[in-house]
DOVO-123434 format. One record per residue (C-alpha): residue number from 1; residue in one letter; x, y, z. Coordinates in steps of 0.5 Angstrom, whole numbers, plus 500, padded with zeros to 3 digits. Example, Ala and Ser with C-alpha at 12.3 -4.5 7.8 and 13.67 -1.06 7.14 Angstrom:
2
<1,"A",<525,491,516>> <2,"S",<527,498,514>> 
# end
This chain:
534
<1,"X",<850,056,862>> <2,"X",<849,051,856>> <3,"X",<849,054,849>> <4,"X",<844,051,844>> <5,"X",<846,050,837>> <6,"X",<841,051,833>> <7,"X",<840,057,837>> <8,"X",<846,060,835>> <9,"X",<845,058,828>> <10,"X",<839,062,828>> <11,"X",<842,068,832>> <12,"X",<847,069,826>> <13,"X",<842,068,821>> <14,"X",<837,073,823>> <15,"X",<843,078,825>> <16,"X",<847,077,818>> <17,"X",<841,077,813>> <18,"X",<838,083,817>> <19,"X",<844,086,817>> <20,"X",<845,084,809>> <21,"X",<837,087,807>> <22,"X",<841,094,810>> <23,"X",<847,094,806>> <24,"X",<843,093,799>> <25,"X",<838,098,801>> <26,"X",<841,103,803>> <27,"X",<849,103,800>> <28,"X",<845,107,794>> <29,"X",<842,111,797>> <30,"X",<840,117,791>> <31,"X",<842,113,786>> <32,"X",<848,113,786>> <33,"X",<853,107,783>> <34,"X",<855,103,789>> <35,"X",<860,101,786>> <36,"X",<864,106,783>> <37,"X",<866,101,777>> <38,"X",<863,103,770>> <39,"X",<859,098,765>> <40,"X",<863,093,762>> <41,"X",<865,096,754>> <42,"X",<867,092,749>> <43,"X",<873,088,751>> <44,"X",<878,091,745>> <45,"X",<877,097,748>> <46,"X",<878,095,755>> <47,"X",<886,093,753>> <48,"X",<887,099,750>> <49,"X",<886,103,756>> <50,"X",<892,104,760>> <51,"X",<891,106,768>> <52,"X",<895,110,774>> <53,"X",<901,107,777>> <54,"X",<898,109,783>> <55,"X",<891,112,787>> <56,"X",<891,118,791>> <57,"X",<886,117,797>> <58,"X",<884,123,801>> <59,"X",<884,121,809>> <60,"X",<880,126,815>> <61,"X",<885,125,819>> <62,"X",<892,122,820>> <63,"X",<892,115,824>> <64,"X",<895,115,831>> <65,"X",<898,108,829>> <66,"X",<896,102,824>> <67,"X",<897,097,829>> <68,"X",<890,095,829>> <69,"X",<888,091,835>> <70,"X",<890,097,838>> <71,"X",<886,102,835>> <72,"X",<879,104,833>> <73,"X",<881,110,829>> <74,"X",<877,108,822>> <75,"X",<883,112,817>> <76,"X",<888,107,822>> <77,"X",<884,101,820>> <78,"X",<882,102,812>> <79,"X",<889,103,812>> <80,"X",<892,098,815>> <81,"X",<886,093,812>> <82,"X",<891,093,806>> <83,"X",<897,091,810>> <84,"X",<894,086,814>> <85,"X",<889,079,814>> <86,"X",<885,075,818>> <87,"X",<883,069,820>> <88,"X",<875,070,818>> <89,"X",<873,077,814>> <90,"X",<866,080,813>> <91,"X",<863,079,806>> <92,"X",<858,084,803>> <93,"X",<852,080,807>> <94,"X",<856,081,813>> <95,"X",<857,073,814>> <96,"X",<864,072,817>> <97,"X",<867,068,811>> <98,"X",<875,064,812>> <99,"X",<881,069,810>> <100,"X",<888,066,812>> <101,"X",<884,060,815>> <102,"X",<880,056,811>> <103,"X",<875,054,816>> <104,"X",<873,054,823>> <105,"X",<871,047,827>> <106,"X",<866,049,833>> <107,"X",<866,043,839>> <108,"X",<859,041,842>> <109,"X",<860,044,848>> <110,"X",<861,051,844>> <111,"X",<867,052,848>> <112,"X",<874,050,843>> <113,"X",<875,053,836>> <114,"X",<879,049,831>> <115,"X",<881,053,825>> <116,"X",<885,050,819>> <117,"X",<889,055,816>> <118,"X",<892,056,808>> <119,"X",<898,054,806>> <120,"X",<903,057,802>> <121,"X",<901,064,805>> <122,"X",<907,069,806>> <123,"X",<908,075,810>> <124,"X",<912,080,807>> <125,"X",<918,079,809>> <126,"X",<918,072,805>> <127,"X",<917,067,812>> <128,"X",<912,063,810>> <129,"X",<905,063,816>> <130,"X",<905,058,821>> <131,"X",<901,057,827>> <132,"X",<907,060,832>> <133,"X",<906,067,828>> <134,"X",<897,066,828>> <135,"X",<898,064,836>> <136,"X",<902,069,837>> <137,"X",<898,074,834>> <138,"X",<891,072,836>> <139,"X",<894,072,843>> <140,"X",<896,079,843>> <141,"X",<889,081,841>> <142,"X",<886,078,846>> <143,"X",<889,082,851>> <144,"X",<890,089,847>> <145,"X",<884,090,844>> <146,"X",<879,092,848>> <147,"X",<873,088,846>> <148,"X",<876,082,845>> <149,"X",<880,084,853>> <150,"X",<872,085,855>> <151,"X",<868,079,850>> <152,"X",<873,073,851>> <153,"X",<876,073,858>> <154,"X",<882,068,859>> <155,"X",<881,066,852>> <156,"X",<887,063,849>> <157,"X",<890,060,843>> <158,"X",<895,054,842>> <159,"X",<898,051,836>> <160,"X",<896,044,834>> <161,"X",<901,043,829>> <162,"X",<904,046,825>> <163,"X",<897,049,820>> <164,"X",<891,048,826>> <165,"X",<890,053,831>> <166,"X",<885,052,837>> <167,"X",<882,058,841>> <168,"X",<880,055,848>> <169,"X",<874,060,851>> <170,"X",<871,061,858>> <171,"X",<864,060,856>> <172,"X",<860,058,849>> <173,"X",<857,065,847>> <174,"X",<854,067,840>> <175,"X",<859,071,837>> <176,"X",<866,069,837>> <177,"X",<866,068,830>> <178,"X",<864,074,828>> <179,"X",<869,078,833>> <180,"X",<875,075,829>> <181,"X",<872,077,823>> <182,"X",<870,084,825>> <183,"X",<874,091,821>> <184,"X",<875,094,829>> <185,"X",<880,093,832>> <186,"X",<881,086,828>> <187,"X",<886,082,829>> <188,"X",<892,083,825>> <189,"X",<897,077,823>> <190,"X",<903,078,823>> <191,"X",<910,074,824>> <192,"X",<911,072,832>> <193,"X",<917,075,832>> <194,"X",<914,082,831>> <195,"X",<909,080,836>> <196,"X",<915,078,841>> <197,"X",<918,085,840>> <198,"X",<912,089,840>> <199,"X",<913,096,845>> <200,"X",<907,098,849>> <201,"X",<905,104,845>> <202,"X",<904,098,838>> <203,"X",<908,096,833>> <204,"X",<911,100,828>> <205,"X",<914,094,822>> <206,"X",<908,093,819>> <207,"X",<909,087,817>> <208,"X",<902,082,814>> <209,"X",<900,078,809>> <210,"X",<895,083,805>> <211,"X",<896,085,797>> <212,"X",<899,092,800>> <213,"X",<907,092,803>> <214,"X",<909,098,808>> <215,"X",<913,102,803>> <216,"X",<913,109,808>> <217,"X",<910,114,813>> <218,"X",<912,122,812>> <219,"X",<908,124,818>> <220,"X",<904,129,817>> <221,"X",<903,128,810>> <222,"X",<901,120,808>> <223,"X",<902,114,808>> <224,"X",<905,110,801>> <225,"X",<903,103,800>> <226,"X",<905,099,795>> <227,"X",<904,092,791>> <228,"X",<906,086,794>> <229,"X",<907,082,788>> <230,"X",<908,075,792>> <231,"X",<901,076,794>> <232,"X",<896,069,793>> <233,"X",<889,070,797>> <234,"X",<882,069,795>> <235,"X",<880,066,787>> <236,"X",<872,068,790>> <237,"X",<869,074,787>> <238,"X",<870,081,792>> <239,"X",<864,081,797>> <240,"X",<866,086,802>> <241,"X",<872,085,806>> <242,"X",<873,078,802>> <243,"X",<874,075,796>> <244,"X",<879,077,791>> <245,"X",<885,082,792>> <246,"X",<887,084,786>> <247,"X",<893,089,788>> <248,"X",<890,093,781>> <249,"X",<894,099,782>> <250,"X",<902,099,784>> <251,"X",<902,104,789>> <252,"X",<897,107,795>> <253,"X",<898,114,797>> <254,"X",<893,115,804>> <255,"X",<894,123,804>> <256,"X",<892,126,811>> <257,"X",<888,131,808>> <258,"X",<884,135,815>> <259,"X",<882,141,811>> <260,"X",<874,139,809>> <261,"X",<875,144,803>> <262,"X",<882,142,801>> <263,"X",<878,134,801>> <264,"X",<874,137,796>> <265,"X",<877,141,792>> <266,"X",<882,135,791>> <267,"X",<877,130,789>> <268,"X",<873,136,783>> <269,"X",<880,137,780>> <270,"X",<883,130,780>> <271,"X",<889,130,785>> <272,"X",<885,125,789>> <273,"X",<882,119,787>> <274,"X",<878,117,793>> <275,"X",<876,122,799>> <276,"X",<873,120,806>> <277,"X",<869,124,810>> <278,"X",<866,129,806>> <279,"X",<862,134,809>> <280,"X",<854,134,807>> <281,"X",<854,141,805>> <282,"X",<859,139,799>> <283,"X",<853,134,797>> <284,"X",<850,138,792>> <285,"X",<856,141,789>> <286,"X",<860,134,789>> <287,"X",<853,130,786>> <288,"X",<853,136,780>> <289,"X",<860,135,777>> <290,"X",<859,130,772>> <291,"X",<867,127,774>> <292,"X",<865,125,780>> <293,"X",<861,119,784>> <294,"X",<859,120,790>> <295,"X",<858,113,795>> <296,"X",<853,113,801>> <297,"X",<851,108,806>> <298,"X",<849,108,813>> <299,"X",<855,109,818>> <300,"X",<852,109,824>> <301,"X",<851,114,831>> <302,"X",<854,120,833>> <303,"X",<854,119,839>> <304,"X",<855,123,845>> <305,"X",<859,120,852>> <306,"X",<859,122,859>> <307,"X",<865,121,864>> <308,"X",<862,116,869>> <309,"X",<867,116,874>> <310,"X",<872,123,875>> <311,"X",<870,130,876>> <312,"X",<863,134,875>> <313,"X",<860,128,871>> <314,"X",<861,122,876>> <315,"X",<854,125,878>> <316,"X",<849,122,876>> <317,"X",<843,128,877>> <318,"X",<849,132,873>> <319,"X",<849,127,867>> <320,"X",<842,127,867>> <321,"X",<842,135,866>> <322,"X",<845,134,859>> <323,"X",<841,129,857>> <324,"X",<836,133,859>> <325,"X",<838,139,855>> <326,"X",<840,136,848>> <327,"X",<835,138,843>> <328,"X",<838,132,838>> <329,"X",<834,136,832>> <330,"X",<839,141,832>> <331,"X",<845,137,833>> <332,"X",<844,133,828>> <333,"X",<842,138,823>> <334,"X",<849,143,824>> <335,"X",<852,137,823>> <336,"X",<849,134,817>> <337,"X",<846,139,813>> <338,"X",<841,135,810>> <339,"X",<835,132,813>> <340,"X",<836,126,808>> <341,"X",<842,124,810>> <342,"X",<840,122,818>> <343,"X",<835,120,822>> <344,"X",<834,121,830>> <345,"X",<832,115,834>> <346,"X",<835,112,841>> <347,"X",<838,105,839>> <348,"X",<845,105,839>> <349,"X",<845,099,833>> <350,"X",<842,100,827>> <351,"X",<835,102,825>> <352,"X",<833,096,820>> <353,"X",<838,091,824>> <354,"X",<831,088,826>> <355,"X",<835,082,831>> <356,"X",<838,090,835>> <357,"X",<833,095,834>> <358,"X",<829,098,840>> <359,"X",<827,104,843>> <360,"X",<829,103,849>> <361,"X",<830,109,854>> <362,"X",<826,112,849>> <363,"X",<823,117,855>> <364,"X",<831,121,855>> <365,"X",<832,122,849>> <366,"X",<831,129,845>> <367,"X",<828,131,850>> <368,"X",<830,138,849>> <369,"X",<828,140,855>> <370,"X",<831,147,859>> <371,"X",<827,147,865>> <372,"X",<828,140,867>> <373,"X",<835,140,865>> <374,"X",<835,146,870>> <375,"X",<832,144,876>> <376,"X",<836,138,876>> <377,"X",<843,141,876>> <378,"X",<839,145,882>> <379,"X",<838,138,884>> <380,"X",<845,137,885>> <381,"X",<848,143,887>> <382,"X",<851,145,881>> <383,"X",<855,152,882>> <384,"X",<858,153,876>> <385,"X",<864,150,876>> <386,"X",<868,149,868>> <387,"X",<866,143,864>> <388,"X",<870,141,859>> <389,"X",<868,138,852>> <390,"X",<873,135,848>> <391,"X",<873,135,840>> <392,"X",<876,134,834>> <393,"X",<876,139,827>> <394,"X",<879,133,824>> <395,"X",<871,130,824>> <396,"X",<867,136,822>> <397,"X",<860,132,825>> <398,"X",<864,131,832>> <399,"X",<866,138,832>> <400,"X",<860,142,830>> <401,"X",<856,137,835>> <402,"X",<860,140,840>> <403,"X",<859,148,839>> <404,"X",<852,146,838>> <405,"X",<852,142,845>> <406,"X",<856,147,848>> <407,"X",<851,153,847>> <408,"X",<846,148,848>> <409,"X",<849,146,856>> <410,"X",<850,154,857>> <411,"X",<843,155,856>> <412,"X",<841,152,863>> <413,"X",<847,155,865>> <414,"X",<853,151,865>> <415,"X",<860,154,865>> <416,"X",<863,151,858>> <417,"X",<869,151,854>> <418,"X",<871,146,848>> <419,"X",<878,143,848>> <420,"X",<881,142,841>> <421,"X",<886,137,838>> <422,"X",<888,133,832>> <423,"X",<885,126,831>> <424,"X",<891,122,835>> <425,"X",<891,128,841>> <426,"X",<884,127,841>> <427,"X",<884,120,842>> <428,"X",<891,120,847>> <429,"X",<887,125,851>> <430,"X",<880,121,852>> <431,"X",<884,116,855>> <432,"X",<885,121,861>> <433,"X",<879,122,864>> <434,"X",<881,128,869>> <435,"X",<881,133,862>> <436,"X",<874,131,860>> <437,"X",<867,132,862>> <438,"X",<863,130,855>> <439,"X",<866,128,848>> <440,"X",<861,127,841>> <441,"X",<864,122,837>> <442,"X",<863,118,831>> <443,"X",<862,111,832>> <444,"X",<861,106,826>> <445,"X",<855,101,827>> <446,"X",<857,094,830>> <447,"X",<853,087,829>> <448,"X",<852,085,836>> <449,"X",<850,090,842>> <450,"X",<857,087,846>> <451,"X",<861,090,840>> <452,"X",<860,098,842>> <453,"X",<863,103,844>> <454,"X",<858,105,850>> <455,"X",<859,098,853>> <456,"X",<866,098,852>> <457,"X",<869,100,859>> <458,"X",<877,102,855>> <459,"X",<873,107,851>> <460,"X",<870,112,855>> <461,"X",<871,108,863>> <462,"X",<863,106,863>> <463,"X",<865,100,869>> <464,"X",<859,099,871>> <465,"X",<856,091,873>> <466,"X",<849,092,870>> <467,"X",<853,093,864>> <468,"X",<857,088,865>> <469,"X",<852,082,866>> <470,"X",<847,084,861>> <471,"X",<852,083,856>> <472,"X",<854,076,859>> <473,"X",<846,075,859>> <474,"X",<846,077,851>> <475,"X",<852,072,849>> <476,"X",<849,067,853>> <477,"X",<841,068,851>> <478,"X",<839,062,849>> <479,"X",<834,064,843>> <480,"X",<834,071,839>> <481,"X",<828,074,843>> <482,"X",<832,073,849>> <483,"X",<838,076,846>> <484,"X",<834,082,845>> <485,"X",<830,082,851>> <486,"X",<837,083,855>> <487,"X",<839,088,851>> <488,"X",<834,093,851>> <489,"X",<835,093,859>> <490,"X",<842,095,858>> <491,"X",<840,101,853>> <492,"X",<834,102,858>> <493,"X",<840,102,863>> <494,"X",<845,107,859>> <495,"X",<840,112,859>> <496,"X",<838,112,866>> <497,"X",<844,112,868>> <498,"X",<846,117,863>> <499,"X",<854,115,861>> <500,"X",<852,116,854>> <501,"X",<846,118,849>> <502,"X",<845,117,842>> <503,"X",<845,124,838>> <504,"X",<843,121,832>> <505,"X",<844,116,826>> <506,"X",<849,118,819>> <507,"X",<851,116,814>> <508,"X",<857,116,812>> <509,"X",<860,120,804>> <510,"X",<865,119,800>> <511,"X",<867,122,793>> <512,"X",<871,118,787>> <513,"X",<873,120,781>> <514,"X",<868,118,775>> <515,"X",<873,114,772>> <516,"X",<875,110,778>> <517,"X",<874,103,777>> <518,"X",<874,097,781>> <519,"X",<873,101,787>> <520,"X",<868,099,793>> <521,"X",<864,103,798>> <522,"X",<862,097,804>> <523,"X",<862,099,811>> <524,"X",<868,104,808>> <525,"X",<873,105,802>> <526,"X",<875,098,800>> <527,"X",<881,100,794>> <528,"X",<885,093,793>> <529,"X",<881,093,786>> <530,"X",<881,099,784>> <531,"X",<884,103,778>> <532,"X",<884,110,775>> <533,"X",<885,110,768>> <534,"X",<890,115,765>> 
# end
């Protein structure tokens, strides 16, 4: 399909500035300072004030790796954002803005991508970044992460000389620029050497061009960054992932931090300086300590994913059981605590994103419905058999959703047991698809439709050609109407077909020490400016 330009400039706008209204909408939520950072005092006391030489960061759960083309574990990818840079980032507006390219030239055709990269940038080894190390970077995104595997097939990039890259693509579509320039799975830079001897299971030297260098991981402990002091990035003011890194404190501390009390109780006395992942029953007494911040912004769905292809789940009239089951007010409020801070609606995109929103599939959502549920597993013959779901307490909302969801399935009379495990077990033991039935999990907002997780055939093994082609027809739409229109057959599709279900929308919480400054809450804890007074 020819690709119209204007076309596609109007699909980016409408996306990027929907997206922007939310973002200043709703990062303040309460009140609060969506910054963290003080108001500027009198410069003579600003140069008397002495800072930390480090800052604590609390995570919820210890990352499976910081290769990040291989993950789309959130405390992997925060982390890891440290480390590594990309071509293009996102700002504050989501606009994806240049990084270690200085711009991006697209051909008539819609089908070549040339980008001119910065000159001068050194990895943390001291070599200097060439084409070969962004070639060979990008091509192993290409093929190691899942959505770029899905979204840019037999894509391919080529040195043109020594700093200019060109990315070859199958077909125009209206979101390459902003799959390079996306936080999951984001396509890390690093030497081309490390990418040649890089193992199956992902790298383990870190080696980048961010502000922070790799220092040590003790497992089960944290993860110590430290200051790369040949460090040259943007002059631009910070704007989301963009802009200015300062490198403001010497050393990161990412403490793997599982116990929700442990998080909070280290963020009320000051041990941590930043703490992820804060459980809502906690908001009342974090917003009443006078020492601390609190941060909200919306942050996307629980959401509930079915096993399509193996086992009990494979048949439809069974899937279509649960769906029928789940009473979403009860989930979302045992999980949440506060009605104020979620929202029930079936869209898998974010409410106020105007270009994505749709009600599609509405009819199958919340339906809390026991009888119906019922009479379909008669339907279907089902006979008691155990169906498994599988969670993790490192994420308190995933796991408390599926006690819920569990007592909820035992209700219409199915035989339900939960199977447990840290966040990296969790994560290796979904990718084997005989072990379980049903898992929640939180999955941040993306920008376009084809960036879920629900489409995404590596996550939960929804391969399913209506998926497929409806994809293929929102990338190759040629206005933003029509964009939407497919995409509302394919949400219409995902419930039908029940592979999964929107439980509800969250927003995400995190806690700051008062006197943290410098400090970013974007679509997570951005700290590369940030400093603590002593």
């Amino acid at each position: 399909m020819k690709f119209n330009k204007i076309s596609l400039l109007a699909l980016v706008l409408l996306l990027t500035t929907a997206l922007a209204a939310c973002s200043k909408d709703n990062s303040n939520s309460g009140g609060q300072n969506a910054s963290g950072s003080p108001s500027a005092s009198a410069g003579s006391s600003e140069e008397a004030k002495e800072y930390k030489n480090e800052l604590n960061i609390a995570l919820t759960a210890q990352p499976p790796t910081l290769d990040a083309p291989m993950t789309v574990s959130t405390a992997a990818l925060d982390t890891a954002g440290n480390i590594f840079e990309q071509l293009y980032t996102m700002n504050a507006n989501y606009e994806p803005t240049p990084e270690l390219a200085e711009s991006a030239e697209r051909s008539e055709d819609g089908l070549t991508y040339t980008f001119k990269l910065r000159q001068g940038v050194k990895f943390h080894n001291g070599k200097e970044m060439t084409s070969d190390d962004v070639v060979a970077s990008m091509n192993r995104w290409l093929v190691t992460s899942s959505r770029a595997k899905t979204l840019l097939t037999n894509a391919k990039f080529e040195a043109v000389d020594t700093y200019t890259v060109k990315l070859t693509v199958e077909q125009p579509t209206s979101d390459v620029l902003i799959l390079i320039a996306s936080q999951a799975q984001f396509p890390a830079i690093m030497p081309k050497e490390i990418v040649e001897s890089a193992p199956a299971e992902g790298i383990t030297d870190y080696i980048g061009t961010g502000p922070y260098k790799f220092k040590e991981w003790k497992q089960d402990q944290y993860i110590h960054l430290v200051r790369n002091e040949e460090y040259k990035g943007s002059d631009a003011e910070p704007s989301g992932y963009s802009g200015r890194k300062s490198a403001a404190t010497e050393n990161l501390y990412y403490h793997f931090v599982t116990d929700h009390a442990t998080r909070v109780a280290g963020i009320k006395t000051g041990k941590y300086d930043v703490a992820d992942a804060i459980p809502i029953e906690n908001y009342d007494e974090l917003e009443a300590d006078k020492n601390v911040t609190l941060h909200t912004n919306p942050g996307g769905t629980l959401t509930a994913f079915l096993n399509t292809t193996e086992g009990l789940f494979a048949n439809e009239k069974i899937r279509q059981a649960v769906l029928a089951a789940l009473n979403n007010d009860e989930i979302m409020l045992a999980s949440f605590a506060k009605p104020e801070l979620y929202s029930l609606a079936p869209g898998y995109l974010n409410t106020a994103q105007t270009q994505w929103a749709t009600d599609a599939g509405k009819e199958y959502y919340n339906q809390a419905n026991e009888e119906k549920a019922k009479q379909l597993l008669a339907d279907a013959g089902y006979n008691g058999e155990e169906v498994t779901l599988l969670t993790t307490k490192d994420y308190n909302e995933m796991y408390t959703a599926t006690l819920v969801i569990q007592e909820q399935l035992r209700k219409i009379g199915m035989n339900v047991k939960v199977d447990n495990y840290d966040f990296p077990t969790f994560l290796e033991t979904k990718n084997n698809r005989s072990k379980w039935d049903l898992f929640v999990a939180s999955t941040g907002y993306q920008q376009t439709p084809p960036q879920l997780l629900a489409v995404n055939p590596d996550w939960a093994g929804l391969n399913n050609d209506t998926v497929k082609n409806g994809l293929a027809a929102i990338r190759g739409a040629a206005t933003p109407e029509a964009a939407k229109a497919e995409w509302e057959k394919v949400q219409q599709f995902l419930y039908e077909f029940g592979s999964s279900t929107v439980i509800g929308h969250y927003n995400v919480l995190v806690a700051t020490s008062k006197s943290l400054e410098g400090f970013e809450q974007f679509k997570s804890p951005v700290v590369w400016n940030a400093k603590a007074p002593k």
